[in-house]
ZAKE-425411 format. One line per 5 residues: their letters; for each residue x, y, z of N, C-alpha, C, O, CB. Coordinates in steps of 0.1 Angstrom, whole numbers. Atoms other than C-alpha are relative to their C-alpha. Glycine has a CB too. Layout:
! ZAKE-425411
a) X/Y/Z/X/Y/Z/X/Y/Z/X/Y/Z/X/Y/Z  ...;
! end
This chain:
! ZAKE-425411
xxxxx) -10/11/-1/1105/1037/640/-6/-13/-5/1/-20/-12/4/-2/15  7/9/2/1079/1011/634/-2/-3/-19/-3/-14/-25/-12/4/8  -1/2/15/1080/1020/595/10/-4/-7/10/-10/-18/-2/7/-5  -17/3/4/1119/1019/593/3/-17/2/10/-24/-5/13/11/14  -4/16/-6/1118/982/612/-10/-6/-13/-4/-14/-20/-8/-5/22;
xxxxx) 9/5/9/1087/974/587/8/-1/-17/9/-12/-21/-15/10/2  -10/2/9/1108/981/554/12/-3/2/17/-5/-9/0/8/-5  -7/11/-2/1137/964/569/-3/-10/-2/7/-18/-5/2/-1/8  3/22/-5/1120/928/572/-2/-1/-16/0/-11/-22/-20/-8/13  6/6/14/1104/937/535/16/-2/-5/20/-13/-8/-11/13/-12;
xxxxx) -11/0/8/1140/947/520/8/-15/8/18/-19/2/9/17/-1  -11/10/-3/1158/918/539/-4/-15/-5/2/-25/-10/3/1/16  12/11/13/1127/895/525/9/-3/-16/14/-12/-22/-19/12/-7  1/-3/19/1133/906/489/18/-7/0/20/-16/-8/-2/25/-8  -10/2/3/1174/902/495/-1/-13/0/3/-19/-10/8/6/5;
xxxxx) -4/14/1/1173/867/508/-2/-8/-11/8/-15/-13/-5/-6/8  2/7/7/1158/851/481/14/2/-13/18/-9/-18/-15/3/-3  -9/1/8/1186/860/457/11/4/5/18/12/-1/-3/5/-11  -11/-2/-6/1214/859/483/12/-4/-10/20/5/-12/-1/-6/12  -10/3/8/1237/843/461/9/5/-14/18/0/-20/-3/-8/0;
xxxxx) -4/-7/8/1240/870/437/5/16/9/14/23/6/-11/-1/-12  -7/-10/-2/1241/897/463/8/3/8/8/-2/19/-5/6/2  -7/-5/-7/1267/916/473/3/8/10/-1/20/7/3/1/-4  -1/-10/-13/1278/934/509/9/5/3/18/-2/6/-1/-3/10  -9/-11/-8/1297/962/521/-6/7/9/-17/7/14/5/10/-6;
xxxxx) 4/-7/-9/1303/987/542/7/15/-4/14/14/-14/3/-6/13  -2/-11/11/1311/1026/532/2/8/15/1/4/26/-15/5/-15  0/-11/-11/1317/1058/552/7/9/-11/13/6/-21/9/-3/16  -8/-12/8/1329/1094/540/-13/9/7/-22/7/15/2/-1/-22  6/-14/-8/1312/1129/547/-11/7/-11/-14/4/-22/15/12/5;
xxxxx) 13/-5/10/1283/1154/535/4/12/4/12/14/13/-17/-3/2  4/-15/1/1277/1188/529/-13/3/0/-19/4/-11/6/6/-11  12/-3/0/1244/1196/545/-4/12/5/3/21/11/-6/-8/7  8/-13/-1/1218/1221/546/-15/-5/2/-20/-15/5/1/10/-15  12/3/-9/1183/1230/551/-9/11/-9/-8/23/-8/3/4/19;
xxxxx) 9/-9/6/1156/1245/528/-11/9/3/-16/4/14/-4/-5/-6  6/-9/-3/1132/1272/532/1/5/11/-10/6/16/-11/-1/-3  -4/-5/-8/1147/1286/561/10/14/-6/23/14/-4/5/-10/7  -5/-11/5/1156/1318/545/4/13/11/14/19/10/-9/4/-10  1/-6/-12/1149/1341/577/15/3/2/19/14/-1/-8/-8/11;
xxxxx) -10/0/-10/1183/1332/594/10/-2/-15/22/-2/-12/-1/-12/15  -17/4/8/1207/1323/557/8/-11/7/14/-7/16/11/12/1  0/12/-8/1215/1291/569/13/-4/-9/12/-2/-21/-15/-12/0  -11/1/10/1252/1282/555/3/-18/5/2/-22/16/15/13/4  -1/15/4/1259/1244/546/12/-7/12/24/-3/12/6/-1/-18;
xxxxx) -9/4/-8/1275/1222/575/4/-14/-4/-3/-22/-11/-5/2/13  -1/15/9/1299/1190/570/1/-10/15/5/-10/27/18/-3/-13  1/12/-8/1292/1160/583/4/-12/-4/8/-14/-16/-11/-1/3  -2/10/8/1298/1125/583/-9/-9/-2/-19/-6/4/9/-6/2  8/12/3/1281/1090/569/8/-10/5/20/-8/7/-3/-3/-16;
xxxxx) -6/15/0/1288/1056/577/-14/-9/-3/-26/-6/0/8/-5/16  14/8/-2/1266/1027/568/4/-16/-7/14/-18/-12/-14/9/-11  -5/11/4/1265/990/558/-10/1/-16/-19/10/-17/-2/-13/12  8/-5/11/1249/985/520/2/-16/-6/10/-24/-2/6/15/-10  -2/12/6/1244/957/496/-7/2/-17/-18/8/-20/-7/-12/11;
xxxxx) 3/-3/12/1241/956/461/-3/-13/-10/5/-20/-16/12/9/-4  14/6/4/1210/938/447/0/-5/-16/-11/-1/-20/-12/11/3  5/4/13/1210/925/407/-14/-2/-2/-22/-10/3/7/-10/-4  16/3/2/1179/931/391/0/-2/-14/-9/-8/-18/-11/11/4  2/9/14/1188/925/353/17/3/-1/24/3/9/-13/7/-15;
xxxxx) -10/-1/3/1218/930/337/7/18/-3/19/22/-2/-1/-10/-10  3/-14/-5/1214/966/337/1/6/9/8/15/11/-8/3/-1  10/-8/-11/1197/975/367/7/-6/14/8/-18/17/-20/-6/-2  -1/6/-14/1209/971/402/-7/6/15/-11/17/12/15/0/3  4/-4/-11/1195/979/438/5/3/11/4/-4/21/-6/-5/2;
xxxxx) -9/-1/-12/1215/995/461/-3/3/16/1/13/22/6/10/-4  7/-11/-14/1197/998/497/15/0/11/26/-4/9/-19/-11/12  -10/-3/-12/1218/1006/526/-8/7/13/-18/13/13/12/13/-7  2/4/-16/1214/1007/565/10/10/6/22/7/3/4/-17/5  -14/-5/-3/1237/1037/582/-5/13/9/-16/14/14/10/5/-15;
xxxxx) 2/-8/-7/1240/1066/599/5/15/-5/16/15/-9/6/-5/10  0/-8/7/1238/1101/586/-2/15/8/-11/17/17/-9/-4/-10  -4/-10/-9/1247/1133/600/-8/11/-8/-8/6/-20/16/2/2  8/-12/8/1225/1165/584/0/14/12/3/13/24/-19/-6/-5  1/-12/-8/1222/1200/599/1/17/-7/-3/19/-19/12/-2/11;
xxxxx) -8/-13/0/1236/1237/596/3/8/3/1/11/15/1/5/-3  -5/-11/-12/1252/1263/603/-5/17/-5/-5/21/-17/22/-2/2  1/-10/2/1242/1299/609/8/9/8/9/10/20/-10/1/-1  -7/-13/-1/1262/1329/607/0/13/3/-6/20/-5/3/1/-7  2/-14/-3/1264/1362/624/3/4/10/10/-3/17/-11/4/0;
xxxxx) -5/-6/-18/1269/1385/657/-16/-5/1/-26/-2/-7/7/23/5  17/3/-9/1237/1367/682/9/1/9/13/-10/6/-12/-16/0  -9/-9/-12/1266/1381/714/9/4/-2/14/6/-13/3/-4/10  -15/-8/4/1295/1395/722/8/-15/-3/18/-14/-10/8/12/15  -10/13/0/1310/1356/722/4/-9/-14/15/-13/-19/-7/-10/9;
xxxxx) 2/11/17/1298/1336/688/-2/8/-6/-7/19/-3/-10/-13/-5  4/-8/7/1298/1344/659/-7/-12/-7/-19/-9/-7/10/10/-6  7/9/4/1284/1313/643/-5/-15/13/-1/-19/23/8/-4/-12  5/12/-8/1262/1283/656/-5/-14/-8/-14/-12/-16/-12/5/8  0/8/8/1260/1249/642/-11/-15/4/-8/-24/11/15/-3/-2;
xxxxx) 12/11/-7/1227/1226/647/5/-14/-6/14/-15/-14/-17/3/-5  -8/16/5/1235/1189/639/-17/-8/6/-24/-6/16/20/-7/13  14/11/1/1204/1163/632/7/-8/-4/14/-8/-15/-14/2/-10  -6/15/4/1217/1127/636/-12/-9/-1/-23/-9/6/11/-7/13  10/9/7/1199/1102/618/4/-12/-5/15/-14/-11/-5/6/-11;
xxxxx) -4/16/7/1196/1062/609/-13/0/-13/-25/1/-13/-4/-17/16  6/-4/14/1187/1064/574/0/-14/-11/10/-20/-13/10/12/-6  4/11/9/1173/1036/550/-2/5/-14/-14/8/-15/-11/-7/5  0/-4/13/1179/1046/514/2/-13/-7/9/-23/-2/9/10/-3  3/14/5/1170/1020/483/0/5/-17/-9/2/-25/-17/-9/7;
xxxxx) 4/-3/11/1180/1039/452/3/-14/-7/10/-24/-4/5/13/-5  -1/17/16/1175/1014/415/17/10/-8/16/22/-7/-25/0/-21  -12/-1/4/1209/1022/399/7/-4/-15/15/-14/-16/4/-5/10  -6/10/13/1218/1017/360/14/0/-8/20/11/-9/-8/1/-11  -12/0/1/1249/1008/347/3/11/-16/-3/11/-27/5/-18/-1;
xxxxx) -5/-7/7/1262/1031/326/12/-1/-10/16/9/-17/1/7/7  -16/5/10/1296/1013/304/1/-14/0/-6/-22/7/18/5/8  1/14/2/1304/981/295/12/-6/5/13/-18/1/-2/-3/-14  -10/3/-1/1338/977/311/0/-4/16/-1/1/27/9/12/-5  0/9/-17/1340/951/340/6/6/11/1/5/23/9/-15/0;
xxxxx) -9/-4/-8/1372/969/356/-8/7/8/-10/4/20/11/5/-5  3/-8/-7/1352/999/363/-10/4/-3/-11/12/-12/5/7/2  15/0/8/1312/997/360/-4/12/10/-2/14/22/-12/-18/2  2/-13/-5/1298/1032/362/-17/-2/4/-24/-9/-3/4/11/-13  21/3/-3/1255/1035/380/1/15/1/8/25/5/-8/-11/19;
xxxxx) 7/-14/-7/1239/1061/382/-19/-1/0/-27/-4/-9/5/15/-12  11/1/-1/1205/1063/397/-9/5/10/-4/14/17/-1/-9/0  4/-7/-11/1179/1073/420/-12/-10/9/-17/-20/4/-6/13/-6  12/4/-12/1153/1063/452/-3/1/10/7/5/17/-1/-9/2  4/-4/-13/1136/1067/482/8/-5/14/13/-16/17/-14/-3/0;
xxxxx) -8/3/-15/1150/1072/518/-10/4/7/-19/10/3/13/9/5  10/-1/-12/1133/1070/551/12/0/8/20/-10/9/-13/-11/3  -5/2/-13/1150/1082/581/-5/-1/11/-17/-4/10/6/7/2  2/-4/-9/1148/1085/616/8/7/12/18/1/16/-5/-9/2  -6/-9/-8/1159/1110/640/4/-7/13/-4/-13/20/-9/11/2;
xxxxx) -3/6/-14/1181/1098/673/2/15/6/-8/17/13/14/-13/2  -1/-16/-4/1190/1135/683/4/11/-13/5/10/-26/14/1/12  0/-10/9/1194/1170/674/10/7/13/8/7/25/-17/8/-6  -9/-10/-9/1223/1191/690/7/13/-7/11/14/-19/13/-9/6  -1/-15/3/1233/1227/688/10/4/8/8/7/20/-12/9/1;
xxxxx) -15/-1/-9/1273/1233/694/7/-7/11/16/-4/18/0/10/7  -4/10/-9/1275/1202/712/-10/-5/8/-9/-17/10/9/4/8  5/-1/-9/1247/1205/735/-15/-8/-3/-18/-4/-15/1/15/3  11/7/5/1213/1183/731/-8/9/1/-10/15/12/-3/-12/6  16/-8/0/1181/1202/721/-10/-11/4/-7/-22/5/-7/6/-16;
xxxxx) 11/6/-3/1149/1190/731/-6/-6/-11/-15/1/-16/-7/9/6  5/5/7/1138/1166/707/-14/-3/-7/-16/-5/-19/5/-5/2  11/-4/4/1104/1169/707/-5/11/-6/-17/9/-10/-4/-1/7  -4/-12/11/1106/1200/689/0/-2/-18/-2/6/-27/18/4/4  -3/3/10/1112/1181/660/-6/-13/-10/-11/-19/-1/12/0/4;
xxxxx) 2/10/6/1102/1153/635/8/-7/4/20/-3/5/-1/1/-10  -10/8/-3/1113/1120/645/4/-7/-17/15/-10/-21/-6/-12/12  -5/7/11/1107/1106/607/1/10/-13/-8/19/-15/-8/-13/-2  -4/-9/10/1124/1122/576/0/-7/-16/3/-19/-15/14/6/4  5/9/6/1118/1109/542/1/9/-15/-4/20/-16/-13/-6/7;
xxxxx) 1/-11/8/1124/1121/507/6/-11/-12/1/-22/-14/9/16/5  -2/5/12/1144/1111/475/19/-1/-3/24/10/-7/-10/12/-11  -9/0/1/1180/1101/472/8/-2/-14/9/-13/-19/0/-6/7  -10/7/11/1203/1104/440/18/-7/2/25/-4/11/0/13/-10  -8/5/-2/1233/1086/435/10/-5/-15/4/-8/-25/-4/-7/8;
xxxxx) -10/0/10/1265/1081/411/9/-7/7/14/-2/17/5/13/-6  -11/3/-6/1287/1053/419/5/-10/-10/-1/-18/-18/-1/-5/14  -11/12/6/1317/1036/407/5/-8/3/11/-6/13/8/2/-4  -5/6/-12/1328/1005/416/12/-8/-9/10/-16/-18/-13/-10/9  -13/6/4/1365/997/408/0/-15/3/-6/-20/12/11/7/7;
xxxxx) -3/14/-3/1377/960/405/-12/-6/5/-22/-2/0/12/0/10  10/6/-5/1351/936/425/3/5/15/3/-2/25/-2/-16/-5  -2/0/-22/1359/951/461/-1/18/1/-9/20/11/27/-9/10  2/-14/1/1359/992/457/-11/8/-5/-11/8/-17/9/3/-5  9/-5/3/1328/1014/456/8/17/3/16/20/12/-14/-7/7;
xxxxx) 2/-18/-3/1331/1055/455/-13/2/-6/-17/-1/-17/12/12/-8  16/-7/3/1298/1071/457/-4/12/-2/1/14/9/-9/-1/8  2/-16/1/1289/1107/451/-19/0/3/-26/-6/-5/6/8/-18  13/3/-1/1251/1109/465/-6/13/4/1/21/10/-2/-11/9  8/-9/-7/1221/1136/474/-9/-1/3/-17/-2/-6/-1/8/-2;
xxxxx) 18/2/-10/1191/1134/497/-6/10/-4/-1/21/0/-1/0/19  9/-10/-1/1164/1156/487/-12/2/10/-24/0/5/-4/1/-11  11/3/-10/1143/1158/518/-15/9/-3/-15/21/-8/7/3/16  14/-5/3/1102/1163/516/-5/5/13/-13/15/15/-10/-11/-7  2/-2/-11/1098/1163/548/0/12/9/11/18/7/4/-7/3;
xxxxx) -5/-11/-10/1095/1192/576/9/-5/11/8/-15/18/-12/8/7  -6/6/-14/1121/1191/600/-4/-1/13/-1/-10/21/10/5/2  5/0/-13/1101/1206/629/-14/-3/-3/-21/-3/-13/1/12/7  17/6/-6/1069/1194/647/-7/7/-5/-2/17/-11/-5/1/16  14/-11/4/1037/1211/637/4/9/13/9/8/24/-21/-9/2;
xxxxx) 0/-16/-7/1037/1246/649/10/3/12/6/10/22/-14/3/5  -10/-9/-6/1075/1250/663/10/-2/-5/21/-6/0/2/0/13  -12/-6/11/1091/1257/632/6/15/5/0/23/11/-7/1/-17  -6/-16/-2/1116/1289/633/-9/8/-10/-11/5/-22/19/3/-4  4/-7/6/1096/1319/625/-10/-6/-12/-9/-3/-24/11/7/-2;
xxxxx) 11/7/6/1065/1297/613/2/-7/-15/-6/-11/-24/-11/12/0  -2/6/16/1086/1284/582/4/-18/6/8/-22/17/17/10/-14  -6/16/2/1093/1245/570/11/-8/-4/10/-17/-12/-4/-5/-6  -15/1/12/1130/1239/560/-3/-14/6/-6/-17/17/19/11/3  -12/10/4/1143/1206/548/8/-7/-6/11/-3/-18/0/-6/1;
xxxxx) -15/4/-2/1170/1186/548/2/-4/-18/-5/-9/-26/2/-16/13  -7/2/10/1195/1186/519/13/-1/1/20/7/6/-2/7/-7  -16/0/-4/1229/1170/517/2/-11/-9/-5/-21/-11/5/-2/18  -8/6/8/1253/1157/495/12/-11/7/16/-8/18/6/12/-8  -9/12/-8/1277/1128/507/14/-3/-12/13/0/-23/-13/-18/4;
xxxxx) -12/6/4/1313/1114/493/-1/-13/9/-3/-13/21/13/9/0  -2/11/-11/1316/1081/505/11/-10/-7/11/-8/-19/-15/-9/5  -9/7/8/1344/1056/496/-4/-16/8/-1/-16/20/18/6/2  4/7/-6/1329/1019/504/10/-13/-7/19/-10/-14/-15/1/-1  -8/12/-2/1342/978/505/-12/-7/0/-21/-5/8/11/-2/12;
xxx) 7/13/1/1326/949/492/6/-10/5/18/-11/3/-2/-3/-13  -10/8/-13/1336/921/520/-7/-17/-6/-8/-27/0/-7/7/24  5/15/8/1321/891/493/4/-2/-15/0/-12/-21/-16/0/-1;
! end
């Protein structure tokens, strides 16, 4: 938590000084997450949603900085007979997530300026639940941390759509109580449809 609060103060540093060029919204839409090297169990892609507030940073005439502040849903689901009752079970990892990809413009047409870019995310874990039910969180990594791409368009001066994907580096579980001694993580794709409120 202490690193998430620590690159807060830098990025809110860096924004103030050229507040008057940047711009703020706020976004929401959903993901399609998963979970790597967890092969054992076939782990099938669960959806979730995003919300988050974001602000979009000029750094030349080119180049922009998109960080964002939000909340991010990741997990999945596995499939099969485990009783006579379920047949699938769906883990859910909720997360406050600080992503800061650089972003370049791609067209020259004011109406509808195309980015595409990439950069690092740092989350942090508030729970983990499985069919509703809270797991024991110490089980788990609280911080998650990896590489975000992103493709967004932003209609007129007030409409963003994003298309984005987290490539997580991170293990999801603690040292030594991973499933069946492997390291899966987190991967998930997002749609988000966001509002510039400046």
């Amino acid at each position: 938590m202490r690193k998430i609060l620590v690159l807060l103060a830098i990025t809110f540093c860096a924004l103030y000084g050229a507040q008057a060029q940047v711009k703020w919204g706020a976004n929401a839409g959903i993901n399609i997450s998963n979970v790597h090297h967890l092969e054992v169990v076939h782990p099938k892609s669960l959806v979730t949603v995003q919300f988050s507030g974001f602000a979009a940073v000029p750094l030349s005439k080119s180049f922009i900085i998109q960080p964002s502040l939000g909340y991010r849903g990741k997990g999945f689901k596995i499939a099969g007979s485990f009783d006579s009752t379920r047949n699938h079970t769906n883990v859910a990892y909720n997360y406050l997530q600080l992503s800061a990809p650089v972003l370049l413009r791609c067209n020259k047409n004011d109406n509808y300026k195309l980015y595409a870019g990439a950069g690092p995310y740092l989350a942090y874990l508030l729970n983990v639940k499985s069919d509703g039910s809270h797991l024991p969180i110490d089980n788990y990594n609280r911080v998650d941390f990896g590489f975000d791409f992103s493709i967004a368009l932003t209609i007129g001066k007030r409409w963003v759509v994003e298309l984005a994907s987290d490539l997580g580096f991170s293990n999801v579980y603690s040292l030594g109580s991973g499933v069946w001694g492997q390291s899966p993580s987190n991967i998930r794709s997002g749609l988000t449809l966001g509002y510039f409120i400046n």
